[in-house]
N, C-alpha and C positions, 0 to 999 in steps of 0.2 A: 553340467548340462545347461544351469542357464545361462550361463556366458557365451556357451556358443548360439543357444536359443539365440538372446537378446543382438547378434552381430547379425544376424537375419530380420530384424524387424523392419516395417517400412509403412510407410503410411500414402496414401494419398491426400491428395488439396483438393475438395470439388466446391468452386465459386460458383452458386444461385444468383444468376440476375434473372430480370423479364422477360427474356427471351425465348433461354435455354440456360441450361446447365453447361458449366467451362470445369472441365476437369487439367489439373496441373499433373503433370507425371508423378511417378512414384518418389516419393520422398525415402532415403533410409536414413534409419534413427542411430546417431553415431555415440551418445553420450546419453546417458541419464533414460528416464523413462517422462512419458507424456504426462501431465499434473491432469491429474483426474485419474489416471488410470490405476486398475482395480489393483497389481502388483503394489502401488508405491507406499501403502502401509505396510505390507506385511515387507516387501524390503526392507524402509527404511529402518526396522523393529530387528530386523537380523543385520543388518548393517550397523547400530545403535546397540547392539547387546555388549560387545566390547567397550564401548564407553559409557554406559551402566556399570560397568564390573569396574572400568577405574576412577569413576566418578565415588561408586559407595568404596574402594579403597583410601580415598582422602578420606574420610571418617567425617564428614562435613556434612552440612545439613539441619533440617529443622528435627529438634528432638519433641519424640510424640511424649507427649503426657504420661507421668508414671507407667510407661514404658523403657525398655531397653533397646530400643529401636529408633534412627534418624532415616527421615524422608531425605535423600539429596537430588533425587531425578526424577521426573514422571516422563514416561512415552506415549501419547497419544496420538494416532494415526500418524501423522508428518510433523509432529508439534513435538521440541523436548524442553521441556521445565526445568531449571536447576532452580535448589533451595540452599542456602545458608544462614545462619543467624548473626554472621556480620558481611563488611564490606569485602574482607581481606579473605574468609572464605568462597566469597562471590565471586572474589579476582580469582582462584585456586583453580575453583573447578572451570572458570570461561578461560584459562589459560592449556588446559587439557583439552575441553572441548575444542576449541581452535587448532590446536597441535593435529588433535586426533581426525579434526575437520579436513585441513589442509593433509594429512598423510590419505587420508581414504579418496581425494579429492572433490571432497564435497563442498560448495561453496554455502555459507551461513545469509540469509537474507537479513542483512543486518538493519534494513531499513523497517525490518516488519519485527525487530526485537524490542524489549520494553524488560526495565529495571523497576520492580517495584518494592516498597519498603514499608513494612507494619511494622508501630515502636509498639510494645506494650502499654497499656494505659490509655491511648490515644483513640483516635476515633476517625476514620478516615487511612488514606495513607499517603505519601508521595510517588509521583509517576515519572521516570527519564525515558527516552527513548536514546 
């Protein structure tokens, strides 16, 4: 249902100058959903649920405190988090991420990603983009 929904959507362009209002024809929407729009959490979160399931099948991740549980992902609106407690875990799971990225054809904004790194002990942390 929503596939075929979403091959029907379409938008208009209306440009406000001082005059009058210039309306552009109808746009339709060929790929992806418009950033703001009310669908692209609850998508991207059903789109993400398969690489939830094989991100926590690496076994990777931060382990919670006298728990039997590791965090490895969070999903927040259009935001997804992976955790590891080293480097080579880090590589594991942005190696699937990316696989799973490129197979669903999602592109990753890799300009807006960030590496960051708590050592135990320390105070602060390091930041890569």
């Amino acid at each position: 249902m929503l596939k075929t929904t979403m091959t029907k959507w379409e938008t208009q362009l209306i440009i406000p100058n001082q005059e009058k209002v210039k309306k552009i024809g109808k746009v339709r929407i060929r790929r992806g959903i418009f950033q703001g729009d009310s669908l692209s959490p609850i998508l991207f979160c059903i789109a993400m649920a398969l690489l939830t399931y094989e991100l926590n099948r690496l076994n990777c991740g931060y382990q919670i405190k006298n728990e039997n549980a590791k965090v490895s992902n969070l999903l927040y609106m259009d935001d997804l988090k992976i955790f590891g407690k080293n480097e080579q875990e880090l590589k594991k799971e942005m190696k699937v991420t990316q696989t799973y990225s490129t197979d669903i054809g999602m592109e990753m904004g890799l300009k807006k990603c960030a590496k960051v790194t708590f050592k135990r002990g320390e105070k602060g942390c390091s930041q890569k983009a």
